[in-house]
Wavefront OBJ file of the C-alpha trace (Angstrom):
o trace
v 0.000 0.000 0.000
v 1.235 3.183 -0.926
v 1.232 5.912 2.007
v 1.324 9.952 1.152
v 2.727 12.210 3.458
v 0.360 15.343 4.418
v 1.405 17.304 1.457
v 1.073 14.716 -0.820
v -2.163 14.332 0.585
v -3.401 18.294 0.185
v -2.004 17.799 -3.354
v -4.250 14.589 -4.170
v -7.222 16.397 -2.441
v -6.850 19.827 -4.553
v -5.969 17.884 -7.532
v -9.269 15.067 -7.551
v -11.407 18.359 -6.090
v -10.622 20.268 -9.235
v -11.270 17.178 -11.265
v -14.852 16.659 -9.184
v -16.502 19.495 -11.694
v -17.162 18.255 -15.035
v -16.518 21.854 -16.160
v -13.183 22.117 -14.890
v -12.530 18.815 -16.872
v -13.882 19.720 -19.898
v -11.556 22.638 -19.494
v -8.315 20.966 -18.694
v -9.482 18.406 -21.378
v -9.225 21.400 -24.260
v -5.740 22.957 -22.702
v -4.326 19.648 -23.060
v -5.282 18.916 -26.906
v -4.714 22.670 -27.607
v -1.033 22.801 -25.581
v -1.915 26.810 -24.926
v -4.840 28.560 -25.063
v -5.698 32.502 -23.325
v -8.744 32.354 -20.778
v -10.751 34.394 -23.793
v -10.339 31.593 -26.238
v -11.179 29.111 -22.965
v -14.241 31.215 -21.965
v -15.756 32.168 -25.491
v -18.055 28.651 -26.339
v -19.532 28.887 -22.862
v -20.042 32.834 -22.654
v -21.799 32.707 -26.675
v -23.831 29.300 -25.236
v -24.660 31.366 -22.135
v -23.064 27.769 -20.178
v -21.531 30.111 -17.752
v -20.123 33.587 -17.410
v -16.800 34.784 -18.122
v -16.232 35.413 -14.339
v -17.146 31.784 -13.634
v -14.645 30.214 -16.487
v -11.873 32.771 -15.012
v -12.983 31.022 -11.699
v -12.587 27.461 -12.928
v -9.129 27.967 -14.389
v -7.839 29.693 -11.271
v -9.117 26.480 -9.430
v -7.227 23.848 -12.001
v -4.044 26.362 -11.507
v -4.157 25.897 -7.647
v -4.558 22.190 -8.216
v -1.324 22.518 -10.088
v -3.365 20.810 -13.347
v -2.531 23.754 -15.542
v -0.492 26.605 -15.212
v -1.206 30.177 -15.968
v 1.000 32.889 -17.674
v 0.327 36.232 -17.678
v 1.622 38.366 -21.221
v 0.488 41.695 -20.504
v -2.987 41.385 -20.118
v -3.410 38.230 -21.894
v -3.009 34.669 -19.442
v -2.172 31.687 -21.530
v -2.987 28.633 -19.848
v -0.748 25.587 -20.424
v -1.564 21.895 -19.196
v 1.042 20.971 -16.400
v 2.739 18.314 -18.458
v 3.056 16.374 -15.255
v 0.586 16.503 -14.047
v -1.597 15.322 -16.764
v 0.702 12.386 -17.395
v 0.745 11.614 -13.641
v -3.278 11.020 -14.475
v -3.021 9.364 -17.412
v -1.072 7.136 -15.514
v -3.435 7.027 -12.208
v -6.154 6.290 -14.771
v -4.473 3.445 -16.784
v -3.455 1.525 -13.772
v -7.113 1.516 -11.934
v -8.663 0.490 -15.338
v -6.341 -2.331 -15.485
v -7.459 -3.404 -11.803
v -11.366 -2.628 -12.868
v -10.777 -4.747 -16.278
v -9.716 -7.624 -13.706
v -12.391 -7.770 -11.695
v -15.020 -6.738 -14.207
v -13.358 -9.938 -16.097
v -13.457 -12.400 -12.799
v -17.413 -11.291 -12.605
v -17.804 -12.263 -15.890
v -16.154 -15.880 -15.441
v -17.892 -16.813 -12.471
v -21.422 -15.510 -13.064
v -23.778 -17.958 -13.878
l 1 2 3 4 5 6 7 8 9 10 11 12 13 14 15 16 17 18 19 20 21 22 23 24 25 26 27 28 29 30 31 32 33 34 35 36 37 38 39 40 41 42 43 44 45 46 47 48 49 50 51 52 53 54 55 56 57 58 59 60 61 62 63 64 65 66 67 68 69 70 71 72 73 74 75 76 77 78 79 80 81 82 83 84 85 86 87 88 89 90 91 92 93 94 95 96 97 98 99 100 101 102 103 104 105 106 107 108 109 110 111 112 113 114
């Protein structure tokens, strides 16, 4: 079993908390296929769909950046936001290895069903 010190643990909880919103992951979902992106171009579909405001998008990305998901840089005015390559393979990985275990069992159900 794999024990986390308290940080680790503050990290995990901000990081899975961010991912609890299915905004937030629809957002971090377009950062990563677009590599950079400026909170406009993040905030325009759901502003014209009137999804959510642009106040509430800024929100969501300042969220994933305290998570440490994606990081922000300011240009002027402008913030690009950038996937934290890291983190986002750190997932993929998290992901992979729990579908694995979940293909196992889902398998083992499967073989001794009647």
């Amino acid at each position: 079993m794999v024990k986390y010190s308290k940080k680790q643990n503050v990290y995990l909880d901000q990081m899975f908390g961010a991912l609890s919103d299915e905004k937030r992951r629809q957002i971090l979902e377009k950062v990563t296929k677009a590599k950079r992106l400026t909170v406009s171009e993040i905030a325009k579909p759901y502003v014209r769909e009137k999804v959510m405001s642009f106040p509430a998008v800024s929100k969501h990305i300042k969220i994933l950046g305290q998570s440490n998901l994606i990081r922000i840089e300011a240009k002027g005015r402008t913030k690009i936001v950038m996937a934290n390559p890291g983190a986002v393979k750190w997932l993929g990985n998290f992901f992979n290895f729990y579908n694995k275990k979940l293909d196992g069992v889902e398998k083992y159900l499967k073989e001794t069903t009647p």
